[in-house]
C-alpha positions in Angstrom: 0.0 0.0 0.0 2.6 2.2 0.7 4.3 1.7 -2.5 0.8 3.4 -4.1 1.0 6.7 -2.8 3.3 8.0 -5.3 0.4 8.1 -7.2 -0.4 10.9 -4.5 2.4 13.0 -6.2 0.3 14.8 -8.7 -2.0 15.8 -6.4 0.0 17.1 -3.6 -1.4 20.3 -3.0 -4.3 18.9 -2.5 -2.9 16.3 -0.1 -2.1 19.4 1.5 -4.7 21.7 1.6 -7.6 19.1 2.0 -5.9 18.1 5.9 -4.9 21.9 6.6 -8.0 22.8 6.4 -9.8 20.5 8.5 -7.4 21.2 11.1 -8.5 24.9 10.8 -12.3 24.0 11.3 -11.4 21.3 14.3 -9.1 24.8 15.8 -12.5 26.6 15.9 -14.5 23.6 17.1 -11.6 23.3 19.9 -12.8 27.5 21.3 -16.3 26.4 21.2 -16.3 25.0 25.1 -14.4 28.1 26.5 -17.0 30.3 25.0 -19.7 28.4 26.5 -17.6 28.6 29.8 -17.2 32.2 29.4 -21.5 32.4 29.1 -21.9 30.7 31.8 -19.5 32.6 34.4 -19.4 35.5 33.3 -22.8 36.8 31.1 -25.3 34.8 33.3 -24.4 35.5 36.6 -23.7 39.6 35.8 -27.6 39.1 33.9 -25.4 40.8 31.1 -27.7 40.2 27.9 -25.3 42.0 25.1 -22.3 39.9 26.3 -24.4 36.9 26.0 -25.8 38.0 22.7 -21.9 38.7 21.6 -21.0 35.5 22.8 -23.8 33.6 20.7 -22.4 35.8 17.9 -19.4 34.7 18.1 -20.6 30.9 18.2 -22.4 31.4 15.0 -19.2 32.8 13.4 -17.3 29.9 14.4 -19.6 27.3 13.1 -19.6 29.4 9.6 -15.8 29.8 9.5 -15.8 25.7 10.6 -18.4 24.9 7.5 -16.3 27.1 4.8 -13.1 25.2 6.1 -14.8 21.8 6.1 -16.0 22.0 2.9 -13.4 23.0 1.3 -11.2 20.4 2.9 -13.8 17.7 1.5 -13.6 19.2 -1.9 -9.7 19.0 -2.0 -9.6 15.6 -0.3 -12.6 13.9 -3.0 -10.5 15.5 -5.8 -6.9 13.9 -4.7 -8.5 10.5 -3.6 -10.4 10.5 -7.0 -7.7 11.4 -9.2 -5.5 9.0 -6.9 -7.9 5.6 -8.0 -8.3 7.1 -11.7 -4.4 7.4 -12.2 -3.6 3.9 -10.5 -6.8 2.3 -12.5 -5.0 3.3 -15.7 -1.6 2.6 -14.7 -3.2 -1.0 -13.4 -4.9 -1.5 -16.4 -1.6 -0.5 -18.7 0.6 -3.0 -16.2 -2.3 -6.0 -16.9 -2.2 -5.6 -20.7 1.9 -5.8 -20.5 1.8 -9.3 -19.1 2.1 -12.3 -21.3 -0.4 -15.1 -21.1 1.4 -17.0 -18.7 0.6 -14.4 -16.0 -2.6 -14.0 -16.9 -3.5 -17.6 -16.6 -1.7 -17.9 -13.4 -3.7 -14.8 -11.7 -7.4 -15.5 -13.2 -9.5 -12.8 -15.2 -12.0 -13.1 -11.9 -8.9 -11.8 -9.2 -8.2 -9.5 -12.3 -11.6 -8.0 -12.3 -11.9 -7.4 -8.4 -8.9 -5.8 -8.3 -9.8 -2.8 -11.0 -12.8 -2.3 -9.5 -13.5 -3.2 -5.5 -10.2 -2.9 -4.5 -9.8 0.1 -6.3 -12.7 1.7 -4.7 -12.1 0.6 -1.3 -8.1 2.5 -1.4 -9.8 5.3 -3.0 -12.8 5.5 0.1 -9.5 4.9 2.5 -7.6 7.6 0.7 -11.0 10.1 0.8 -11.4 9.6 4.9 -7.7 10.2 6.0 -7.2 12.9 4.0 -10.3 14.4 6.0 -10.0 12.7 9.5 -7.0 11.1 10.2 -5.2 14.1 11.3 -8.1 16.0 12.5 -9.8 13.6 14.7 -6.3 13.1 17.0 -5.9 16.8 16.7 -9.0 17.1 18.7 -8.4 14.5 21.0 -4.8 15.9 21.9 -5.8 19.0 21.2 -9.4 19.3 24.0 -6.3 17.6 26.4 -4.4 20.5 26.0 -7.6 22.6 26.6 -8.1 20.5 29.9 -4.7 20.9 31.0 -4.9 25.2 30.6 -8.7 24.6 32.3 -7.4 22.5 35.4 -4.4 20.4 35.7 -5.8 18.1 38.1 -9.3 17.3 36.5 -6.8 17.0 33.5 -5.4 14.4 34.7 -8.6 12.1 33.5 -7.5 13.0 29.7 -4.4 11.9 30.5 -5.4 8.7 31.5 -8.0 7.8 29.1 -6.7 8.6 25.8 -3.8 6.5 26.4 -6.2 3.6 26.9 -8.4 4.6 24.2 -5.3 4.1 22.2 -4.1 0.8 22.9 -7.8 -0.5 22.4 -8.6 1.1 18.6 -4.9 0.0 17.7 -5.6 -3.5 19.2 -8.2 -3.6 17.1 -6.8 -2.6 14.3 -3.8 -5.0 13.7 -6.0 -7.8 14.7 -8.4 -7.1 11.5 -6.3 -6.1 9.1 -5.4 -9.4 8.0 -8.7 -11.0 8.5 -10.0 -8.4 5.7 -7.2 -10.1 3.5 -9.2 -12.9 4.0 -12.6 -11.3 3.4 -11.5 -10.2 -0.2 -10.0 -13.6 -1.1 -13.1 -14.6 -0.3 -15.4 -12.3 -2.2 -12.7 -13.3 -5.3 -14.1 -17.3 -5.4 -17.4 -15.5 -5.2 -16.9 -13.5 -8.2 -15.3 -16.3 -10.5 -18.5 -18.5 -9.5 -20.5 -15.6 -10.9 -18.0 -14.7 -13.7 -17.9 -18.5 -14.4 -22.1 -18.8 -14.6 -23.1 -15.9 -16.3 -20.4 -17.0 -19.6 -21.6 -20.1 -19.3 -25.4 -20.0 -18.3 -26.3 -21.8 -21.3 -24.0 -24.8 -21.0 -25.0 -24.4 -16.8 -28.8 -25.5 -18.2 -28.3 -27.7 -21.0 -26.7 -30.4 -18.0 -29.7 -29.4 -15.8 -26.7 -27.8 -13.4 -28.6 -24.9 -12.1 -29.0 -26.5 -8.3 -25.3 -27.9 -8.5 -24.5 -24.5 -9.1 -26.6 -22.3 -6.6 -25.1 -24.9 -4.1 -21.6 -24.3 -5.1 -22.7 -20.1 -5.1 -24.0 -20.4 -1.4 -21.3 -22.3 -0.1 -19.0 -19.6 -1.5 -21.1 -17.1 -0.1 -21.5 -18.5 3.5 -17.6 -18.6 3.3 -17.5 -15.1 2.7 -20.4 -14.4 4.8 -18.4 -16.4 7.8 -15.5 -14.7 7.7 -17.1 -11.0 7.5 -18.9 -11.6 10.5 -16.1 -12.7 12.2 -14.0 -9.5 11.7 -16.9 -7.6 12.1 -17.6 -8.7 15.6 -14.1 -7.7 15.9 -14.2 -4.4 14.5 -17.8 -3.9 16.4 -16.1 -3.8 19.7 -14.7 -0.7 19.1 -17.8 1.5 19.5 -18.8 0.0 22.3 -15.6 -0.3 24.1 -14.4 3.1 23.1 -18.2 4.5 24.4 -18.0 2.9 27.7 -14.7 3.6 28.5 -14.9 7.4 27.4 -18.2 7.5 29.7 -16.8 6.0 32.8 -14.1 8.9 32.3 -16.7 11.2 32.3 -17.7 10.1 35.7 -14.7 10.6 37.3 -14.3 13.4 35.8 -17.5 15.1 37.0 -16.2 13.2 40.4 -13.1 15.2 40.4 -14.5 18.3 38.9 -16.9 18.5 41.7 -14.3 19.0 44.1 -12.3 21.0 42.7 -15.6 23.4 42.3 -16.6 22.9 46.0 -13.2 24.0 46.7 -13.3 27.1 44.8 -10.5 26.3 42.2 -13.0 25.7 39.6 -16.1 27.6 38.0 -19.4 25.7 36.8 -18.7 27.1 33.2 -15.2 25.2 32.9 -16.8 21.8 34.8 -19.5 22.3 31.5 -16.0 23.1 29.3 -14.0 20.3 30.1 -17.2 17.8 29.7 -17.5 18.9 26.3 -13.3 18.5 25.5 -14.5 14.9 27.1 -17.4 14.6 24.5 -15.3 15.8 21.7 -13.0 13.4 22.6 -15.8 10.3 22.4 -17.4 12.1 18.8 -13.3 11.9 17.4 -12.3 8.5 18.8 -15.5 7.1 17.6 -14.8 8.8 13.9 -11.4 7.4 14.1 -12.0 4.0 15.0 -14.4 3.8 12.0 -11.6 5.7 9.7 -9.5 2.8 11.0 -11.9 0.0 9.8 -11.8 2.0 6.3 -8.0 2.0 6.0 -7.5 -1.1 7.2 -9.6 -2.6 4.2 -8.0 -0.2 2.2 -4.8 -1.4 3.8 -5.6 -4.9 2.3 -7.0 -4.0 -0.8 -3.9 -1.7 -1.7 -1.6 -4.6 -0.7 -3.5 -6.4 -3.5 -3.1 -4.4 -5.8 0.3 -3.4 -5.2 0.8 -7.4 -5.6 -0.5 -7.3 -9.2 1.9 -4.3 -10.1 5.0 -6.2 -8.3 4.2 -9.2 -10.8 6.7 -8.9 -13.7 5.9 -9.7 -17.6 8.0 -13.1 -17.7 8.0 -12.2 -21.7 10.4 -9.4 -22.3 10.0 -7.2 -25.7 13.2 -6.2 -27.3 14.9 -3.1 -26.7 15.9 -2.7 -30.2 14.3 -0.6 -33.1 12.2 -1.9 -35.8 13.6 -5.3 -37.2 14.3 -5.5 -40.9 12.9 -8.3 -42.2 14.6 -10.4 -45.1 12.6 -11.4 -48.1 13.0 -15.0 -47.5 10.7 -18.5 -49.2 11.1 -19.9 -45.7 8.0 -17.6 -43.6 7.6 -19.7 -40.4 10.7 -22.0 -38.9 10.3 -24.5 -35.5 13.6 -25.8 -34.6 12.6 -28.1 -32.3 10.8 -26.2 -30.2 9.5 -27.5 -26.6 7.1 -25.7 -24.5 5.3 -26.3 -21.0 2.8 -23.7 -19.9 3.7 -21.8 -16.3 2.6 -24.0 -13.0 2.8 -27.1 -15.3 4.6 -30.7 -14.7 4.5 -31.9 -18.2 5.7 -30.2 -21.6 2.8 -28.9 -23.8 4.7 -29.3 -27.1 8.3 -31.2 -27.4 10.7 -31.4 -30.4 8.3 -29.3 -32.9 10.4 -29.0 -36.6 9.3 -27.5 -39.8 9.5 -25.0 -41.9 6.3 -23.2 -43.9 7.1 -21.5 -46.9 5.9 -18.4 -48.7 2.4 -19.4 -49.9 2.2 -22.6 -48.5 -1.1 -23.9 -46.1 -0.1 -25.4 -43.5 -2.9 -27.7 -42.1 -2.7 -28.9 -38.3 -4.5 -31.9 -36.7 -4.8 -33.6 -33.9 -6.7 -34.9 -30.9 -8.3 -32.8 -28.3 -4.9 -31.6 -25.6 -2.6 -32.2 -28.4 -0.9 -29.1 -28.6 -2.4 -27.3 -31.7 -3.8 -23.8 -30.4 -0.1 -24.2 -28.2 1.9 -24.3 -31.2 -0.1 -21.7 -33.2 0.0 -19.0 -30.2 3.9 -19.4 -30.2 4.0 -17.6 -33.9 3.0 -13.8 -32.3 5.2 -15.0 -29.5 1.8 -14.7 -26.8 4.0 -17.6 -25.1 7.7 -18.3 -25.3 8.8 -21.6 -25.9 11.1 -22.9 -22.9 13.1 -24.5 -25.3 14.3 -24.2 -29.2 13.6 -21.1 -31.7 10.4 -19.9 -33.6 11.8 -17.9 -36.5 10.3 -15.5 -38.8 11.9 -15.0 -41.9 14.9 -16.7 -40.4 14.7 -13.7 -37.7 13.6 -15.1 -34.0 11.0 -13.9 -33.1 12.3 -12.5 -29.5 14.1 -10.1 -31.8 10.6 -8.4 -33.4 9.1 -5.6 -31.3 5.5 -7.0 -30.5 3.7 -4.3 -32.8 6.1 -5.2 -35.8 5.7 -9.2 -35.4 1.9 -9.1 -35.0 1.2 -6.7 -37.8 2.0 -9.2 -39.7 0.0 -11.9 -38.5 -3.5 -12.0 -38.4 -4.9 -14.4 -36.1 -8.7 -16.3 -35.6 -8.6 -17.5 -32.2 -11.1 -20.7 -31.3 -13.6 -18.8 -29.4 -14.6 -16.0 -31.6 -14.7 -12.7 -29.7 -16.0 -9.8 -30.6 -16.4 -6.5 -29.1 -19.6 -4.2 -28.6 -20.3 -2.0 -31.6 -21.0 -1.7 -35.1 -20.0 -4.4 -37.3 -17.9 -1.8 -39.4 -16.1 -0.5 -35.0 -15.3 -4.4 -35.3 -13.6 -5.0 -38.6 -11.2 -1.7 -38.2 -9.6 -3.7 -35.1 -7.9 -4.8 -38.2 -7.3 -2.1 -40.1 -7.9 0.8 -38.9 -8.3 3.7 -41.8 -9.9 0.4 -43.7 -12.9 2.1 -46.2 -15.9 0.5 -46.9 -14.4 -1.3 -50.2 -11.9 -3.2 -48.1 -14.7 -4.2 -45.9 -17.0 -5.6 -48.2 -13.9 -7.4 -49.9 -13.4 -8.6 -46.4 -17.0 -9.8 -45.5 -16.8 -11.4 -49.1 -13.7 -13.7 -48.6 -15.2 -14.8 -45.2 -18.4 -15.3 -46.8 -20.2 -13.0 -44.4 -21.3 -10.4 -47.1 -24.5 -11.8 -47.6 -25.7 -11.8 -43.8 -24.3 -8.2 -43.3 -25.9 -6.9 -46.3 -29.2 -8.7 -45.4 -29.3 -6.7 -42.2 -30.8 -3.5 -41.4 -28.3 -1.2 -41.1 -25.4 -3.1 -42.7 -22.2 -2.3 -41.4 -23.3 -0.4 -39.2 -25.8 -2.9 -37.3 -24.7 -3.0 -33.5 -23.2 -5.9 -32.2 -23.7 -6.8 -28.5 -21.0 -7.3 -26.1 -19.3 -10.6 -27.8 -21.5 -10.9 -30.2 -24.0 -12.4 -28.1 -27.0 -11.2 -31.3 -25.1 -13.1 -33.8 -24.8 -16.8 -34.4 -21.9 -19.1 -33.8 -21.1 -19.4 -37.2 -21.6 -15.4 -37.9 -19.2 -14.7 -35.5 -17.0 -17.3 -36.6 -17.1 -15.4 -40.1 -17.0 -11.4 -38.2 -13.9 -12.2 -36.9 -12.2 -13.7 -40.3 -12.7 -10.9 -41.8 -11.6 -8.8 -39.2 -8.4 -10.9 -39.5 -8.3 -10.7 -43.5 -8.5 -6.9 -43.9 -5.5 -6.2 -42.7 -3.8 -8.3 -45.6 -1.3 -10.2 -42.8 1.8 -12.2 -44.6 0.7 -14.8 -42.0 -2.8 -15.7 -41.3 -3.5 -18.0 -38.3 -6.9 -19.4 -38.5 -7.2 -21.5 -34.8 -10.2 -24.0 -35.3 -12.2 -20.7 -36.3 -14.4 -22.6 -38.7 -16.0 -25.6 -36.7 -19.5 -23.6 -36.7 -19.3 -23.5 -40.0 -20.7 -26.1 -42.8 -18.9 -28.2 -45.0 -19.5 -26.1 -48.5 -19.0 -22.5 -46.5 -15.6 -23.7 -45.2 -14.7 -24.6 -48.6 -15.9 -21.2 -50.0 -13.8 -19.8 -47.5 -10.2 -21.6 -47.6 -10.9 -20.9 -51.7 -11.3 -17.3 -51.2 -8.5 -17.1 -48.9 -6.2 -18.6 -51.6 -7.3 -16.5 -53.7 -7.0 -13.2 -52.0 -3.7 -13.0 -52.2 -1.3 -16.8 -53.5 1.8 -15.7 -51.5 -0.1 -15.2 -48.4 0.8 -18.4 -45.6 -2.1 -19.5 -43.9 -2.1 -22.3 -41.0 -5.6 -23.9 -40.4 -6.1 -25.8 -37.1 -9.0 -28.1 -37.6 -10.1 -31.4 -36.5 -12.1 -31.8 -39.7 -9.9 -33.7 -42.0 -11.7 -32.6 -44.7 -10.5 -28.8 -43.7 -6.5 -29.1 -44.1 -6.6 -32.6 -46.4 -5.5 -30.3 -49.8 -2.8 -28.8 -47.5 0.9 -28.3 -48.8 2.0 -29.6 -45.6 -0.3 -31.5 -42.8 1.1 -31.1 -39.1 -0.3 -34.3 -37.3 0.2 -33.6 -33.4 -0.8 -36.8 -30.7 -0.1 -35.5 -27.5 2.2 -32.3 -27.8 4.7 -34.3 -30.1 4.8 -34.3 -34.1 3.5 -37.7 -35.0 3.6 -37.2 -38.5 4.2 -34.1 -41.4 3.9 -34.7 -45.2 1.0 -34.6 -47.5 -2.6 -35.7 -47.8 -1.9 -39.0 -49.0 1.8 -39.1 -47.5 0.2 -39.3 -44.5 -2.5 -42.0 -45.2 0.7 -44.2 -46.1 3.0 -43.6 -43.3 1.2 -41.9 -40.5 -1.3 -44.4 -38.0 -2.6 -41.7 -35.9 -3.6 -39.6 -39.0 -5.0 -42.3 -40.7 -7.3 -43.0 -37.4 -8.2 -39.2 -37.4 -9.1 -39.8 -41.5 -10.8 -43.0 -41.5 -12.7 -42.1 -38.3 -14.4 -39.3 -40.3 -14.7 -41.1 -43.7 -15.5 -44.6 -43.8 -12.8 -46.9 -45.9 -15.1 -47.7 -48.6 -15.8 -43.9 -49.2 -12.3 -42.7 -48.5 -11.6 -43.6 -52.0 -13.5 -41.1 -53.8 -11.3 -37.9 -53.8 -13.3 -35.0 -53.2 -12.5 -32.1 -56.1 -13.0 -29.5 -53.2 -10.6 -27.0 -53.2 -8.4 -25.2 -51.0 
């Protein structure tokens, strides 16, 4: 938490001025009692009705000058603690989008989620109340003990006593709960990745009739969370209490000891009245303060949580270096044996990977579920690096390629189609992002999503919900193709990004593709054999290791586990018949 305040840097003035202030209104609040004592002995006993009048005056003024001062402490304190969450929101959210994929696996998009927002909110309501209380209220509670001490030294002597006390309580307290609110948070974390988890998946949640499994995994969550927040706020409910009996037992003795000193002619009834209001201040602040305490101790926790995703560095560095020239090479893509094992793993994901794809070539990739196809496609724009061997690009590595350079090139169709909340045309210039409306259509055209588009409303322009939740799987499928195509990549990556679609569309597509532009090298990751059989070159992967690479028919010959894959879709007596379809 500590570590976050220099976010506090550009707003040190108000840092400043916000506290300042309050102290000046808690100065005013602190002459209050000896005015009251000065009514009391001196302009009711003389009957003297302008001095009381004056008096009351003078009261008045004090509140006003108290009100100006408080609000404009509050003004400068919301404005530092705002700015303060907005400035470490964007830095957080700059810092999440630097790490690679490995970190983000590892920390959850749940944890990721509470941390922008709750956590965020609670430093910035911690920030909000010190700047405002947590050096007024123990300027008033030392402050209305100096007061006592000028009044009378010996009823004094109760303030001296009890603040001490008072002390050890609300700091007591206070350590004791600070990491039970740790706790509290990690908790409402497994409560939001149960409702993170069911709201994506709601459909799949009711298609297996899961809906009570679920709500019984949600309410065990939340009786976890509910446990443990009652727990530390029992804890942090024994402060009012506490604080309230102790601070009225001192007013006791003090009246006790006030008494005498009045029957003894060493103190008037108007400072007895003064010194119980310093006592009652005294309550008002420690009560404030011991709530400001429960505040920034869960801001306490929450800015230790986020100061634990900023402390987390990218395990993928980019290069220092300056745009890479790339050589005009036939080989495109090189794996020299490459291995790779994904963070927190025992086993490797992909071992001994070796080929090269050339300029033009289609590159077809197979294999069973967990065999290592989406892993050896995502090592290409380097979202992973591989723990052991070299991915080249144009014989360069690609370690060597600033991140914008590398994935310019590429244009990648991940397996679940995402798209973002729009227009159809907001969606296609992730691509390209000057792209007109002619390199649009020619886009929608090559991923055979023209006619849909054009058979809608508003065209390009029709709105597309938050991940494309108004679209069907396979127009999706087709959205983001074409978001991928219109940027014209030298490599184009297409990650099972076809399986909603049917068998004649996906040929229409992987023609139009070929035809778009013949030097262009496209990698298709299907488990339909049918999809990558006219390949140049078929990748067969069983179990994160290359089982087989050649042709079509090279692989019929040689290759068992491709042959299984084959014959399990086509049945022997029709595997004969060669299918015209082209790629």
């Amino acid at each position: 938490m500590i570590k976050l305040l220099r976010y506090l840097k550009s707003y040190r003035k108000e840092s400043i001025l916000g506290p300042l202030f309050k102290l000046l209104e808690a100065s005013f609040e602190l002459l209050i009692p000896l005015v009251v004592a000065q009514i009391i002995d001196v302009g009711i006993p003389n009957e003297d009705v302008p001095y009381i009048i004056k008096m009351c005056l003078l009261m008045v003024l004090l509140g006003i000058i108290g009100l100006v001062c408080s609000l404009t402490a509050q003004y400068f304190a919301a404005k530092a603690a705002v700015g303060f969450s907005t400035v470490i929101r964007r830095d957080l959210f700059a810092h999440i989008q630097s790490l690679s994929y490995s970190e983000l696996d590892q920390i959850g998009t749940s944890t990721l989620m509470t941390r922008m927002t709750s956590d965020i909110n609670q430093v910035q309501n911690g920030v909000n109340l010190v700047l405002r209380l947590f050096l007024r209220s123990p300027f008033i509670v030392f402050g209305a003990m100096v007061m006592a001490f000028t009044i009378d030294i010996k009823s004094a002597g109760v303030f001296a006593v009890t603040i001490p006390a008072l002390s050890v309580v609300v700091f007591g307290i206070m350590l004791v709960s600070i990491p039970l609110y740790r706790k509290v948070q990690a908790r409402l974390d497994r409560v939001m990745q149960i409702t993170r988890e069911n709201l994506a998946g709601a459909r799949v949640v009711r298609a297996f009739n899961k809906e009570a499994d679920e709500i019984a995994a949600y309410d065990q969550a939340g009786e976890e969370l509910k446990g443990v927040q009652v727990f530390v706020g029992k804890i942090s409910a024994l402060l009012n209490p506490v604080t309230y009996v102790m601070v009225n037992l001192a007013i006791v003795v003090l009246i006790w000891v006030s008494g005498v000193q009045v029957d003894v002619g060493n103190l008037s009834q108007g400072e007895v009245v003064a010194l119980i209001s310093y006592m009652s201040q005294i309550l008002v602040e420690l009560i404030k303060l011991a709530n400001l305490i429960i505040s920034f101790t869960k801001a306490i926790a929450c800015g230790n949580r986020i100061q634990s995703i900023f402390e987390i560095q990218p395990g993928m560095k980019e290069t220092e270096k300056p745009v890479v020239k790339m050589p005009v090479t036939d080989s495109v893509v090189e794996f020299h044996n490459v291995s790779f094992t994904y963070q927190g793993a025992k086993e490797e994901s992909l071992s001994g990977i070796h080929f090269t794809a050339k300029r033009g070539d289609t590159i077809g990739i197979i294999g069973g579920t967990g065999s290592g196809k989406s892993s050896l496609v995502n090592l290409i724009p380097r979202f992973y690096d591989v723990t052991a061997g070299e991915v080249l690009i144009h014989g360069v590595n690609v370690k060597e390629y600033p991140f914008e350079q590398l994935r310019d090139k590429i244009g990648l169709v991940p397996q679940k189609a995402v798209l973002f909340q729009g227009s159809i045309r907001d969606n296609l210039r992730w691509g390209k992002k000057d792209a007109t409306e002619e390199e649009m259509n020619r886009a929608l055209e090559i991923a055979q999503a023209k006619d849909f588009v054009d058979a809608k409303e508003n065209g390009l322009d029709s709105e597309v919900l938050q991940n494309g939740k108004n679209l069907s799987g396979g127009q999706r499928q087709r959205l983001t193709i074409a978001r991928a195509v219109i940027k014209k990549p030298e490599i184009l990556i297409l990650d099972d990004s076809a399986s909603a679609l049917d068998y004649a569309t996906d040929a229409r597509l992987r023609k139009a593709i070929r035809e778009m532009d013949p030097d262009i090298t496209v990698f298709l990751v299907s488990q339909r054999a049918a999809t990558i059989q006219y390949a140049d070159q078929i990748l067969v992967l069983d179990d994160g290791e290359l089982a087989g690479i050649g042709t079509h028919q090279q692989l019929l010959d040689t290759c068992e586990v491709y042959r299984e894959i084959y014959y399990s879709q086509f049945p022997r007596k029709e595997s004969g018949h060669e299918s015209n379809e082209p790629v």
